[in-house]
N, C-alpha and C positions, 0 to 999 in steps of 0.2 A: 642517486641518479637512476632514472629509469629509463629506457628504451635508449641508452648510449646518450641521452642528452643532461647535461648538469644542469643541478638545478641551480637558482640565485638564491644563496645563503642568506644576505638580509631580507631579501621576500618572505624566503621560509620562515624568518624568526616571528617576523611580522605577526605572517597568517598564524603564528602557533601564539601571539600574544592575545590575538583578536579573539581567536577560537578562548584561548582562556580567561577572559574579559565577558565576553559572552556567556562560557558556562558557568561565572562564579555569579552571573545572574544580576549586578548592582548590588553585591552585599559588601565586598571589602574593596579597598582604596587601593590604589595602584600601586604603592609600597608593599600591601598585605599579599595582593595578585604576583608580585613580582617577587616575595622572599618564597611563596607557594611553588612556583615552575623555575625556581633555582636561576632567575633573570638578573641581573645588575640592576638596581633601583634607579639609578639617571639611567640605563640603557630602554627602560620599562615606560619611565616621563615619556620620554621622547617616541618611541614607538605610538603609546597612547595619542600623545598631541598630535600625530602624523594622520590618525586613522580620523581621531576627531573632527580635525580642520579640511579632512577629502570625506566627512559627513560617514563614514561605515558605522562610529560609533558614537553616543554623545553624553555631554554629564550631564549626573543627577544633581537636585539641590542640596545632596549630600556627599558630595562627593563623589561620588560613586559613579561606573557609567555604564550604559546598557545601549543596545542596538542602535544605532542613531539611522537616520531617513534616507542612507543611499542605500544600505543595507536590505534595510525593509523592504523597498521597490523591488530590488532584486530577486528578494524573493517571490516576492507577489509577483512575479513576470514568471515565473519555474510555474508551467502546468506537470502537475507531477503524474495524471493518469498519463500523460502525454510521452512522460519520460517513461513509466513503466514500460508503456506500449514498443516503445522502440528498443527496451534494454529486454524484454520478453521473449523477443522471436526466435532466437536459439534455443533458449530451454523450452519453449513451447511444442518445437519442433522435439527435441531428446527425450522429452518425455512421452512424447506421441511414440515415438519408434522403441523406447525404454518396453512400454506396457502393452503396446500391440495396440492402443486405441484414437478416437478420434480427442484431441486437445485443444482447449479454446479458453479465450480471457476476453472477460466483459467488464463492462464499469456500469454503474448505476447515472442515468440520466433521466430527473422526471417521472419517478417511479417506474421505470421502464431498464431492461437490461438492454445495452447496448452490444454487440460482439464486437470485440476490435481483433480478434487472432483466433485461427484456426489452421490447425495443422493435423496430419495423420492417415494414415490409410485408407481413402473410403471417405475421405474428408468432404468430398464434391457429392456424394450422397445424401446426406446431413441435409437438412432442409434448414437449418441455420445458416448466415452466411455475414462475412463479414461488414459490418455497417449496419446489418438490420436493429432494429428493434422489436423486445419481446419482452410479454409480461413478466415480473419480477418473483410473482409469489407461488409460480408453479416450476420452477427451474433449480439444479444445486445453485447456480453461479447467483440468480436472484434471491435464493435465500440469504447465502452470505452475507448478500450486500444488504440485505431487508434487517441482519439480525446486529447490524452495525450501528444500525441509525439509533438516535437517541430515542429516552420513553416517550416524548412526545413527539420526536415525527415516525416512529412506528405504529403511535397511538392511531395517527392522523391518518395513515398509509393505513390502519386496519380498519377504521371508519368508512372506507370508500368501497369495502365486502357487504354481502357476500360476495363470492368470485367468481367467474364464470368456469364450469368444470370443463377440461380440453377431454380429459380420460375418466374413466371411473374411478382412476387413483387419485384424482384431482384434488385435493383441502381447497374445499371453500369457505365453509364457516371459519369468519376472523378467530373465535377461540383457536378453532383448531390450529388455525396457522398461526395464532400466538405459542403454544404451546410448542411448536414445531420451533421456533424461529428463537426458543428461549434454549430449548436443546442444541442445539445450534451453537449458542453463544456457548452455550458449557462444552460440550466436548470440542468445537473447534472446527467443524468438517461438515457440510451437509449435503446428504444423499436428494434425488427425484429418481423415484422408483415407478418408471412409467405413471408419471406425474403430466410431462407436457406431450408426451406422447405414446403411444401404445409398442412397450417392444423395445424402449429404449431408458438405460438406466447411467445414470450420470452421480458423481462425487465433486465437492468442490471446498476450497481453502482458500481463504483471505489471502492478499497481497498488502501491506501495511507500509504505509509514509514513513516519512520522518519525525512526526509526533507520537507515530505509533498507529495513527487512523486508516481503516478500512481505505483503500484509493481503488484495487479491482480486486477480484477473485479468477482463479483460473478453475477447469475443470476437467476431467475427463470423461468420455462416452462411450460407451458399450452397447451392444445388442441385448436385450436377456438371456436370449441363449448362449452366447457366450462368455455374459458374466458370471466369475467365483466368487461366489461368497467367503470360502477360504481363503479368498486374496485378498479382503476387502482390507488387512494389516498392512500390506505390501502395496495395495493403491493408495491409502492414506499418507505413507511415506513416502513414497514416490512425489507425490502430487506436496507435502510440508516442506521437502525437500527441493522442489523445484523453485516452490514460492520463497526460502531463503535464500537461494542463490540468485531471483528477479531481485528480490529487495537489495539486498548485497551490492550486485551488479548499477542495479537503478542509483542505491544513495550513500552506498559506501559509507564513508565514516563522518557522513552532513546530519546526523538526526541531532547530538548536539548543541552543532551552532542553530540548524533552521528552529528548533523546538525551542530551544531559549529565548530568541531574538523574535519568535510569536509570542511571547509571552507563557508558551505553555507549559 
């Protein structure tokens, strides 16, 4: 029971039948599924035929059953930058006030970072603003999202450099920002250290779906004057830590079912 309202006990068993149907992927039979989650074997039939015949799930030619076409749809309707955006705006805001800086989440659109949130002190100073679009390969938030892409649409994205320099910290030659964007993927976090602009230096961390994929990155911003270097442990956490509680928040405990039932 949550928030003082009971739940319907055969719904729940349902959705706990479907979820484990789904996660055994179309390998064992609905007897196999049902001695697995400690189910009654006619109580498991029946469940199954329910979800079947309303299309959630459907059989294999072997028996076996995997996501059937109501399912699917449902998901393919979930814009999940969409849901980030909306489940983001409190911790975007706590961690703006957490670190004393300015905080913002973008998503990748079109080789282009889009900003969808911005919050923090001094936030209306920032010449970024919400809805804008901006280059992808001189920013942290566009690295993230540049070092997510697969080898070839990064290849393809570094094909279209050199880049036009905004500062004289600028990476334009594609190696370099291959190189950047490959460190990046290894330690997890990337810096623009007055990169897109002179005087300001930003960090940023993936925000990750329910398959596990790149869907935004959040960030933080500073002056250089009064960015620590010495902090730079304590902004890293701050910033992993805010992006597990979006994820969290955003898809709970759906990476399962939606990652199965994509096939992936």
């Amino acid at each position: 029971m949550r928030s003082g309202v009971p739940a319907i006990q055969s719904t729940t068993r349902v959705l706990a039948m479907l979820e484990a149907v789904i996660a055994d992927g179309g390998r064992s039979s609905v007897s196999a599924v049902a001695r697995q989650t400690g189910v009654p074997v006619a109580t498991a039939h029946r469940q199954v035929a329910t979800l079947v015949a309303e299309g959630y799930l459907a059989r294999t030619t072997r028996g076996a059953h995997i996501a059937g076409p109501r399912l699917l749809t449902l998901l393919h309707q979930v814009d999940e930058k969409q849901l980030v955006v909306t489940a983001a705006a409190p911790f975007i805001a706590d961690l703006a006030a957490e670190l004393g800086t300015i905080a913002q989440l973008g998503t990748l659109e079109n080789d282009m970072v889009t900003y969808r949130l911005k919050a923090g002190s001094g936030a209306n100073a920032l010449f970024t603003k919400v809805g804008m679009q901006l280059e992808a390969y001189c920013s942290a938030i566009g690295k993230v999202l540049l070092a997510s892409l697969s080898d070839a649409e990064q290849q393809a994205y570094l094909a279209t450099g050199p880049f036009p320099a905004l500062t004289d910290r600028t990476l334009t030659a594609p190696n370099d920002l291959a190189r950047e964007l490959e460190k990046v993927r290894q330690q997890g976090f990337a810096t623009d250290d007055a990169e897109i602009a002179r005087g300001l230096i930003c960090m940023a961390v993936p925000i990750r779906g329910v398959r596990g994929q790149v869907v935004a990155a959040i960030s933080i911003s500073r002056s250089s004057a009064c960015w620590q270097d010495r902090e730079r442990d304590r902004y890293s956490q701050a910033l992993l830590r805010a992006a597990g509680q979006i994820e969290q928040s955003t898809f709970g405990g759906m990476g399962s079912l939606a990652g199965q039932a994509s096939g992936s």
